[in-house]
Legacy VTK file of the C-alpha trace (Angstrom):
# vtk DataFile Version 3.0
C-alpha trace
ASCII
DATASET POLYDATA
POINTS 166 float
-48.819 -101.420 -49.132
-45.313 -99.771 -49.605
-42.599 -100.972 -47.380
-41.063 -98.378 -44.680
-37.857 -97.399 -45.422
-35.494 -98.701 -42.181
-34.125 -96.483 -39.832
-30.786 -96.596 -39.146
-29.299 -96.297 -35.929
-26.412 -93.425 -36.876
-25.459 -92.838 -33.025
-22.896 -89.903 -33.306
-19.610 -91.399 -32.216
-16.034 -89.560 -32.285
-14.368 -92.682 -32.650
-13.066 -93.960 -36.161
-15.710 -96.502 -37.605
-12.853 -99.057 -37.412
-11.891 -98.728 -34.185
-15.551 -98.346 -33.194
-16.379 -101.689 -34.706
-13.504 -103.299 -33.257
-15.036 -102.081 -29.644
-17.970 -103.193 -30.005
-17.197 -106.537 -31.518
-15.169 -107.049 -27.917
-18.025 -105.472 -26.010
-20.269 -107.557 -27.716
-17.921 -110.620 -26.507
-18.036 -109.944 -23.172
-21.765 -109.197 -23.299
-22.229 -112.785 -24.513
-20.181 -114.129 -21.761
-21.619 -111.634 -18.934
-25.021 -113.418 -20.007
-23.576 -116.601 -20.055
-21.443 -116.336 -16.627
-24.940 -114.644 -15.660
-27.150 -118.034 -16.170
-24.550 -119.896 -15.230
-24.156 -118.912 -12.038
-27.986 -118.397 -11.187
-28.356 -122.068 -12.553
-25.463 -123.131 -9.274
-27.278 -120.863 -6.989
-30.513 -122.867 -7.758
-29.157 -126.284 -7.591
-26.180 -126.137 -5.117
-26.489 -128.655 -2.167
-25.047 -129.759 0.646
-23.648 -128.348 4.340
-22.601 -125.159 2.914
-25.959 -124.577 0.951
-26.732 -121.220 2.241
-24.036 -119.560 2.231
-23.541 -120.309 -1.347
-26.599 -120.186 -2.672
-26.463 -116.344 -1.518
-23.265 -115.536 -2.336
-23.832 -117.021 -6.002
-26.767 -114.983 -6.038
-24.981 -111.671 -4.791
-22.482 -112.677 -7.861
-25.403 -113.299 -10.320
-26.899 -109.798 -9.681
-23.481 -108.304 -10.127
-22.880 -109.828 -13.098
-26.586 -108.704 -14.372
-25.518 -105.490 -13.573
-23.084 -104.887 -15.936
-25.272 -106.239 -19.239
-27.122 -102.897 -19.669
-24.067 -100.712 -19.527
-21.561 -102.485 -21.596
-24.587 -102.998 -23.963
-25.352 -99.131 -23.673
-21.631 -98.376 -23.950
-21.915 -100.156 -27.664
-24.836 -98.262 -28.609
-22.663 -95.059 -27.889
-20.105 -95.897 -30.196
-22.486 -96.152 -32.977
-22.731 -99.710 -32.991
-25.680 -102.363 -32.450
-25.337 -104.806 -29.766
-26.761 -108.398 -29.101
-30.589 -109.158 -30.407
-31.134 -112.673 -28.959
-30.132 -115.569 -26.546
-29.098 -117.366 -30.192
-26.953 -114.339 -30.972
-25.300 -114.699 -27.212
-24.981 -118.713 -28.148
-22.613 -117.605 -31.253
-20.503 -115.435 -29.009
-19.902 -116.656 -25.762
-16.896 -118.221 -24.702
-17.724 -119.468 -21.582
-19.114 -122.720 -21.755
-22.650 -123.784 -20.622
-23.136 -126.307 -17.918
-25.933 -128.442 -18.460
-25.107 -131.802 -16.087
-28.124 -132.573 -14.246
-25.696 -132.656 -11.267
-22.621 -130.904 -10.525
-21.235 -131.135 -6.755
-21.048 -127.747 -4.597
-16.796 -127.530 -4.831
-17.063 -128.313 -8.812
-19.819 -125.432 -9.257
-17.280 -122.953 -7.297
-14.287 -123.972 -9.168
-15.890 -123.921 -12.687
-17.230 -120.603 -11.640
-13.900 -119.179 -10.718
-12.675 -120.282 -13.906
-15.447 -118.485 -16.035
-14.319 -115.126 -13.922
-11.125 -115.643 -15.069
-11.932 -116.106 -18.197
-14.107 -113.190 -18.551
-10.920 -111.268 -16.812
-8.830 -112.193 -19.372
-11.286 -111.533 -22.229
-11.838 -107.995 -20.224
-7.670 -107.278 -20.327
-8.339 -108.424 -23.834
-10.723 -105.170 -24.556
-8.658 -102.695 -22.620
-6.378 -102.755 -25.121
-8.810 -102.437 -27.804
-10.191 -99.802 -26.458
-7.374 -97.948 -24.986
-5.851 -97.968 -28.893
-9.152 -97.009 -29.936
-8.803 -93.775 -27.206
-12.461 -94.989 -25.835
-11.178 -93.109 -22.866
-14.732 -94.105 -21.588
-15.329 -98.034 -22.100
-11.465 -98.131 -20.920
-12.644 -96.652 -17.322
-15.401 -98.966 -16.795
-13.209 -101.755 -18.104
-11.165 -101.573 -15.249
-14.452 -101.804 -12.958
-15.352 -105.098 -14.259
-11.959 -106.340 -14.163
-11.859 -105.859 -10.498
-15.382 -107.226 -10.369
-14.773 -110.351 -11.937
-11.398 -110.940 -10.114
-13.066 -110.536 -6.437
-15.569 -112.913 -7.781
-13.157 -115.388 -8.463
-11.080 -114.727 -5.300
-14.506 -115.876 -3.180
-15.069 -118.998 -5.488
-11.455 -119.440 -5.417
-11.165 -119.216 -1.514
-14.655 -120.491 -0.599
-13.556 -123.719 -2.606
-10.593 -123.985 -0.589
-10.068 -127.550 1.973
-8.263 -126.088 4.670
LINES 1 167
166 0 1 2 3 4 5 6 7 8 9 10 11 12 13 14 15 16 17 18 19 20 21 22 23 24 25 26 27 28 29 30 31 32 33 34 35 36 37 38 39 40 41 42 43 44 45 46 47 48 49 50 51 52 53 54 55 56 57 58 59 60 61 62 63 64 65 66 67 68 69 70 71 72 73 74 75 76 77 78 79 80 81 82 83 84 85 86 87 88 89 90 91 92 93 94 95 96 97 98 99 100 101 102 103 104 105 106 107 108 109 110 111 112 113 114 115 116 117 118 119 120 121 122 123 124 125 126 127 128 129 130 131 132 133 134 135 136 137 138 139 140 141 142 143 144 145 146 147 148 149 150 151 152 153 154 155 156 157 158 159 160 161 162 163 164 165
């Protein structure tokens, strides 16, 4: 039986092929930490303890699903320049920056400061892109950008203040 030729995924883009790849290489990036910041924090909201359980375990969750949120479209945003995104959680593993958290315990005020830290990162790694992009004239990604930057700093404002003695 002959072999089908592969299809390839030629998604018309008006950007330069360099400076398409070079978005979606960042994109990518982030995607790999979004997923990673995503886990990360759903992991906390399922083992956080202590007085202040509730309120953290929603508020991690309210973070989660934002995070979540943003996986399709920066993956979709990608696909539109003409590029192919992340295939599997070992692909993500290659990626990511952030750093998993596997300790079978972590107290409530080290989950909320490690957390605010991975925002950060992922802030920096988002100012990181903008200029990518906004040399690339991805007038689009570079809009959205600026969403998630503001995104990921109020979530590290809550950690950060929610952390706070005093």
């Amino acid at each position: 039986m002959a072999k089908k030729p592969k299809a390839p995924l030629a998604t018309p883009t008006d950007l330069k092929s360099n400076s398409a790849m070079n978005v979606a290489d960042s994109l990518n990036g982030i995607l790999a930490d979004s997923f990673a910041l995503y886990f990360k924090t759903k992991n906390f909201h399922w083992h956080v303890s202590g007085p202040h359980f509730r309120d953290y375990h929603l508020m991690l969750d309210d973070q989660a699903a934002q995070i979540l949120a943003t996986t399709d479209v920066i993956a979709e945003r990608v696909r539109k320049t003409g590029n192919v995104t992340l295939r599997s959680v070992g692909d993500i593993a290659r990626r990511q920056s952030i750093k998993d958290n596997d300790a079978d315990f972590v107290s409530a005020d080290d989950m909320l400061k490690e957390l605010r830290d991975d925002n950060l990162t992922l802030v920096a790694k988002l100012r990181e892109a903008k200029d990518i992009v906004d040399e690339a004239k991805d007038n689009a990604t570079s809009g959205i950008l600026d969403e998630w930057t503001d995104q990921a700093e109020e979530r590290a404002w809550f950690l950060f203040e929610t952390a706070r003695n005093g």
